[in-house]
C-alpha positions in Angstrom: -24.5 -16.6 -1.4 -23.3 -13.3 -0.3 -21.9 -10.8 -3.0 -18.6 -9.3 -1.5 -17.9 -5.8 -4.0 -14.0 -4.9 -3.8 -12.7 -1.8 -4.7 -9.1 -1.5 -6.1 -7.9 1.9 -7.0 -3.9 1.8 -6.8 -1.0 -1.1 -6.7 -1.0 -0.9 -2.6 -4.7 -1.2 -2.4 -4.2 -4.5 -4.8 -1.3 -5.8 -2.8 -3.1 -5.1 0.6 -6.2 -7.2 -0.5 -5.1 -9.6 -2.6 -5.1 -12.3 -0.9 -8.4 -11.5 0.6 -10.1 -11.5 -2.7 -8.6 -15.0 -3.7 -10.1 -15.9 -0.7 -13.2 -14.6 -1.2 -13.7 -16.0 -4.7 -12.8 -19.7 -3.8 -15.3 -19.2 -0.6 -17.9 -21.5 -1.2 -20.5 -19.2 0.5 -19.1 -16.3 -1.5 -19.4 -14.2 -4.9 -16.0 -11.7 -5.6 -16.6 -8.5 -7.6 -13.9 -6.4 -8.1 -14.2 -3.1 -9.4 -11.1 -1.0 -10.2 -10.6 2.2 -10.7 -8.6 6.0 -9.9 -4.3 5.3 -10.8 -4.7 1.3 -10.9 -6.3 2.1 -14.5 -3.6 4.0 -15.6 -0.3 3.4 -17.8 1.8 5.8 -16.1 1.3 4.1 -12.8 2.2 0.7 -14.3 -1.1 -0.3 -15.5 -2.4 -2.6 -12.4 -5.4 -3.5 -13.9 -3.1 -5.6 -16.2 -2.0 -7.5 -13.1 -5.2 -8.0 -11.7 -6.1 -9.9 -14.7 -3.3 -11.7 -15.5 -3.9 -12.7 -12.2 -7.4 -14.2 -12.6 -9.7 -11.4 -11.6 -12.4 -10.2 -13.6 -13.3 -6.7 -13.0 -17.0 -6.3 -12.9 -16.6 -2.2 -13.6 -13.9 0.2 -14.1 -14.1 3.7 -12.8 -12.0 6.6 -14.3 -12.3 8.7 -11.7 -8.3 10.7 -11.6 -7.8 13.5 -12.1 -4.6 14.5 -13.0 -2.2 17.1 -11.6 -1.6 15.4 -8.4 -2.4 18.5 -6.1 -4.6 18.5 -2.7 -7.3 20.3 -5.6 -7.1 17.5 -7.7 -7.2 14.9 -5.0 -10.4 16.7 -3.8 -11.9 16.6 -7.0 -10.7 12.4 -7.7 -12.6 11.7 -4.6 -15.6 13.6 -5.6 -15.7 11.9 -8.9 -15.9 8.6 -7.5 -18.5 10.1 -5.3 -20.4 10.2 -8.4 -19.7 7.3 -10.6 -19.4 4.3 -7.6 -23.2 4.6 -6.5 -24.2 3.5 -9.9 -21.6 0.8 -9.5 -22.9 -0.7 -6.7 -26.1 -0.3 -7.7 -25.9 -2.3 -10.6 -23.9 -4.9 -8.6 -26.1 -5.1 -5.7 -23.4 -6.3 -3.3 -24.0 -7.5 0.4 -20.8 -6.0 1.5 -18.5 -3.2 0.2 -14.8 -4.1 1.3 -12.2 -1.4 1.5 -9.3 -0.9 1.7 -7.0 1.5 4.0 -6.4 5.1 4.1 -6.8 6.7 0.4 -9.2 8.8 -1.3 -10.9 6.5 -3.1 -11.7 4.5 -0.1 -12.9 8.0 1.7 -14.7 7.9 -1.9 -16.1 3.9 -1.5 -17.2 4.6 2.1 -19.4 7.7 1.4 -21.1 5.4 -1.5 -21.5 2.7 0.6 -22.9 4.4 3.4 -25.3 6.8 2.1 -26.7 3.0 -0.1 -27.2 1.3 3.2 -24.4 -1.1 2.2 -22.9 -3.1 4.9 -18.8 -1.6 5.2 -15.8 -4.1 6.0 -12.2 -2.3 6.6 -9.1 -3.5 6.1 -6.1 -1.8 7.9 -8.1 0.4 9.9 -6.5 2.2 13.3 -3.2 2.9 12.6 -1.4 6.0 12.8 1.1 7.5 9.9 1.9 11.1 8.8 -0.2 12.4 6.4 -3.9 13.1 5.6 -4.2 9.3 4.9 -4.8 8.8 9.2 -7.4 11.4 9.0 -9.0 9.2 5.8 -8.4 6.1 7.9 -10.0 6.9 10.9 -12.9 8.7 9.2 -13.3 5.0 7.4 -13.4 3.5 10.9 -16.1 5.1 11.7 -18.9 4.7 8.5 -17.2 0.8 9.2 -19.9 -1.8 10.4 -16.8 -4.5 10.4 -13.1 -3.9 11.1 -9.9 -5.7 10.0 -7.0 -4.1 11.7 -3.9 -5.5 10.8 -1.7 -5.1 14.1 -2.7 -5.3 18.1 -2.3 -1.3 18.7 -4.6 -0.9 15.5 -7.7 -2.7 16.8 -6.5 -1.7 20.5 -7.4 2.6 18.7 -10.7 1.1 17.1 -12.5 0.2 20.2 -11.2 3.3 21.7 -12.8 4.9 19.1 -15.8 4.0 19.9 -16.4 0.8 18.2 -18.2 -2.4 18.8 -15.3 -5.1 20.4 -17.2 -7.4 18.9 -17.1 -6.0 15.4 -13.0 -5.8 15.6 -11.1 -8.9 14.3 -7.3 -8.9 14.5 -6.7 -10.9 11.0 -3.1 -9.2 10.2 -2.5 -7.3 6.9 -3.1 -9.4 3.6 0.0 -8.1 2.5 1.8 -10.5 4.5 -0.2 -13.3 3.1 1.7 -12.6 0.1 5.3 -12.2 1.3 4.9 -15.7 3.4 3.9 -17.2 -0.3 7.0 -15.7 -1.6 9.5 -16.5 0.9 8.3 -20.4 1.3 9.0 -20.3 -2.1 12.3 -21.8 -3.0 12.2 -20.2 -6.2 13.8 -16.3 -6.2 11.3 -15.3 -8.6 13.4 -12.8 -10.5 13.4 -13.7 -14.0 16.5 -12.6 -16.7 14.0 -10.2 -18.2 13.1 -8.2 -14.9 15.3 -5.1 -16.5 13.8 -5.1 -19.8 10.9 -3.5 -17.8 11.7 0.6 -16.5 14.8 2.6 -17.4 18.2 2.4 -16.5 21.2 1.0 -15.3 21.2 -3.6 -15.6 21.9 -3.9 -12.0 23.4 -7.1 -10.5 21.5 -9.1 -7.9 24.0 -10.9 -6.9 25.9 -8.0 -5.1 24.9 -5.5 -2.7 21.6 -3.3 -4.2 19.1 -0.8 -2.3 15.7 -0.2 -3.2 14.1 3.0 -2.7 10.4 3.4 -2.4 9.6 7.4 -1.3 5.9 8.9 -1.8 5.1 12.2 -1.2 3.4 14.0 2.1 0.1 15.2 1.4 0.3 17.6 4.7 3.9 18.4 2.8 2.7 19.4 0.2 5.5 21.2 -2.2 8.4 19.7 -0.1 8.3 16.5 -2.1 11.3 17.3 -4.9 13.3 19.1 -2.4 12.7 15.6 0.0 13.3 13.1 -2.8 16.2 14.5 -3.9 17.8 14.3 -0.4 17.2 10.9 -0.4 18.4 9.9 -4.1 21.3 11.9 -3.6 22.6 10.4 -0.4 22.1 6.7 -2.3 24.0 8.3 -5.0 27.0 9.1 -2.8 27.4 5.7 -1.2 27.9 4.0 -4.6 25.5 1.2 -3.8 23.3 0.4 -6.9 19.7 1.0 -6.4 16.5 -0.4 -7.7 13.7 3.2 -7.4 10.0 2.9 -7.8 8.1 5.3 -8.8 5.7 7.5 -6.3 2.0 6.6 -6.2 -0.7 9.2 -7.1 -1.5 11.5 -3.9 -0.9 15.3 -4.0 2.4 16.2 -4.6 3.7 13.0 -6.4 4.4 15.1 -9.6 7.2 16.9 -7.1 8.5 13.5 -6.3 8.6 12.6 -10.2 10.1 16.2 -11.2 12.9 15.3 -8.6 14.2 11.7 -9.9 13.6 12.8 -13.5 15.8 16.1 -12.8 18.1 13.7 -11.0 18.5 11.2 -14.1 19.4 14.3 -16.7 21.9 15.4 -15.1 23.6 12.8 -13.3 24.7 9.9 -16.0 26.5 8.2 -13.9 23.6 6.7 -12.0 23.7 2.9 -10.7 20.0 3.1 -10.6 17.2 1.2 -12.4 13.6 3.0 -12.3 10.7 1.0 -12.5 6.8 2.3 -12.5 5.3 -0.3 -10.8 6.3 -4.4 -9.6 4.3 -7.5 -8.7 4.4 -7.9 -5.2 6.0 -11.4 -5.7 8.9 -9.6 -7.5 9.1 -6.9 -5.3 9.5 -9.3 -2.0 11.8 -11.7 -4.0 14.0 -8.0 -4.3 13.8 -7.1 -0.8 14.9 -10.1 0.7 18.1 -9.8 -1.5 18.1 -5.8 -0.7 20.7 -4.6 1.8 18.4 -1.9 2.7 15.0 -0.3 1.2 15.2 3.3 1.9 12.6 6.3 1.5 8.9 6.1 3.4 6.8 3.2 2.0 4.6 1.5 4.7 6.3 -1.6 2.6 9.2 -1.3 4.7 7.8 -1.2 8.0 4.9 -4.2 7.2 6.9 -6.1 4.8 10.0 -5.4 5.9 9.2 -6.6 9.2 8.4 -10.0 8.3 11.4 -10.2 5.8 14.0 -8.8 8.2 15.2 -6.1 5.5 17.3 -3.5 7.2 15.2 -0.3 6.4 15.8 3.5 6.7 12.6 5.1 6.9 12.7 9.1 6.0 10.6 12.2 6.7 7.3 11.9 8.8 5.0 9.8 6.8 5.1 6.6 8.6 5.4 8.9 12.2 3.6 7.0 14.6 2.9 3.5 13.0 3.7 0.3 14.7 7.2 -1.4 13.6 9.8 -3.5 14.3 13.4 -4.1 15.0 14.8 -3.3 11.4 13.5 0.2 11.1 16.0 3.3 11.7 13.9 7.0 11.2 15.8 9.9 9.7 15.0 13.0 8.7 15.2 14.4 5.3 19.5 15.1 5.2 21.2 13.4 3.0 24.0 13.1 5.1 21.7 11.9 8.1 20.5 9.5 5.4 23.5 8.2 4.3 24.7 7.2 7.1 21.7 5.8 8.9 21.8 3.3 5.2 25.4 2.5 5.8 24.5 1.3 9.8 21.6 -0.6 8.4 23.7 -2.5 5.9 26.8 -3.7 8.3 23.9 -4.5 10.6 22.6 -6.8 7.9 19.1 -8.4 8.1 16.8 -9.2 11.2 15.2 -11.7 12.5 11.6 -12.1 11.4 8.8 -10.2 13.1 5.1 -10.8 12.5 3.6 -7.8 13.7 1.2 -7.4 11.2 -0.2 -11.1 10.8 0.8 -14.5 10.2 0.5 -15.1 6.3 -3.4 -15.9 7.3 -5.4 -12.6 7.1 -7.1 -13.4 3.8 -8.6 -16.7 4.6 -9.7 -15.0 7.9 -11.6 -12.2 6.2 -13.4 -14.6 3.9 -14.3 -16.9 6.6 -15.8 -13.7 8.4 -17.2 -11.9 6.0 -19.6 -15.4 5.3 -20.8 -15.3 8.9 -21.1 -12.1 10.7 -24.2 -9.8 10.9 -24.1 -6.2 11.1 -26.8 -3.5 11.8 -26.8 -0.9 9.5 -27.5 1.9 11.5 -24.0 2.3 13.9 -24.3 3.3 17.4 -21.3 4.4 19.4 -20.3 2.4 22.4 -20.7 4.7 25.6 
């Protein structure tokens, strides 16, 4: 039985393997370990570790490896610190295969552990192309990788450019959207009376028009991120749509984004907003499909939002370059550039679905995968 180690280190590496992992634990030819660690530990970034459990996971080890301030000398130092604490991990563990997960810096900090242990490296979401240090991450992965999971056709189409095996590339979509086909098949809107009691703010009312915004900041921005955030929130506040805003996750410069909507909440108080620190995936899709438009520069919007058909408004360069669909509109950080691209989206109204980024299958794929290839440990580029 093969021992298949996952590492889970924020609430978008969770919702981006998820379904992978359920897979891999009900594999009959399979052993899960998960092993969390970096902001999914953490309270103030909604506590995902909680999730994980309550969703039936066990972690095997937990790794405190953040450290805070949130600048590009923090980062550095987060990713050496799992540098130092995941080799003992996985030696202890023993896995067959280290899975990770995308673009962040603990996954730069899983794939130098792996790969200086010998351990066979699978990749999820390798290939693509977005705005920030995460593409440099990403590709770096690629290329410690002995198996790829891209999650669209110009992703694995980059990969073998890259220099990679053909054979070692498997188009299996983005687990994420394993998830968001669960939710919508459900019939079931999944948004319980008590969803407000959670964050701060304003009750708002699902049954009328509501925006979510999701921003992050730019690692390669570094600085710009209260300046850009409050663009955004401002232009939402001067349409007079109620807005549901999650909080930034933990790359360089998210205390700017945080300094910018907590500025923004003492001195406006008469905000339609609700702020939340983190939401189940199953909640958050059950919002966007009601949403009129999700605003700011989440990846969500362009993988999630394609399948859902949410009208989105996607600000600022973070998401530059990455494969989407019809309901995107890009603006640049103006408010009034932004407000008005929200107010197109929402007399658009929603899109048809697109599955650019997988079926609602990728998860049963990567099991099925992970219990039958071979790799060789030592990579070779293809000439």
């Amino acid at each position: 039985m093969r021992k298949i180690c996952v590492v889970v280190g924020s609430r978008a590496n969770y919702s981006s393997i998820k379904s992978a992992m359920r897979a891999i634990r009900n594999h009959p030819d399979l052993e899960l370990q998960v092993v969390v660690g970096a902001s999914a530990l953490l309270d103030r970034y909604g506590s995902v570790v909680d999730l994980i459990e309550r969703d039936g996971f066990n972690p095997a080890a937990r790794v405190y490896m953040l450290v805070e301030g949130e600048t590009p000398l923090t980062m550095a130092k987060s990713t050496g610190l799992g540098l130092l604490e995941l080799p003992s991990i996985f030696e202890q563990l023993k896995p067959d295969f280290v899975l990770t997960v995308g673009d962040r810096f603990e996954t730069m900090a899983t794939t130098l552990a792996a790969a200086y242990m010998n351990l066979p490296l699978a990749h999820t979401m390798g290939g693509e192309v977005s705005g920030t240090i995460d593409e440099s991450i990403r590709h770096a992965v690629t290329k410690f990788a002995h198996i790829h999971f891209p999650a669209c056709s110009q992703a694995a189409d980059r990969i073998i450019k890259m220099g990679e095996r053909s054979e070692d590339v498997y188009l299996v979509g983005c687990p994420r959207i394993d998830l968001v086909a669960e939710v919508m098949k459900n019939e079931r809107n999944g948004l319980g009376p008590d969803l407000f009691s959670e964050g701060v703010g304003e009750l708002i009312d699902l049954c009328k028009p509501f925006l979510i915004v999701s921003q992050h900041s730019v690692t390669t921005e570094y600085g710009e991120g209260e300046k850009q955030i409050t663009e955004t929130l401002m232009a939402v506040k001067s349409l007079d749509i109620p807005a549901i805003v999650l909080w930034p996750n933990a790359d360089a410069g998210s205390e700017d984004v945080s300094r910018g909507i907590r500025k923004l909440r003492e001195h406006h108080h008469d905000l339609k907003m609700h702020f939340f620190k983190n939401l189940s995936l199953d909640t958050f899709i059950s919002l966007m499909r009601r949403a009129v438009c999700i605003v700011g520069n989440s990846s969500s919007a362009i993988r999630e939002g394609a399948f859902v058909g949410v009208p989105a408004v996607n600000v600022g360069t973070r998401q530059q370059g990455r494969q989407r669909g019809n309901n995107v509109v890009d603006v640049d950080h103006s408010r009034e550039a932004i407000g008005g691209a929200i107010q197109e989206q929402v007399r658009h109204g929603p899109y048809p679905s697109q599955s650019i980024y997988g079926d609602g299958n990728a998860g049963r794929h990567i099991a099925e995968i992970l219990s039958k290839c071979s790799v060789r440990i030592q990579k070779r580029i293809r000439y």
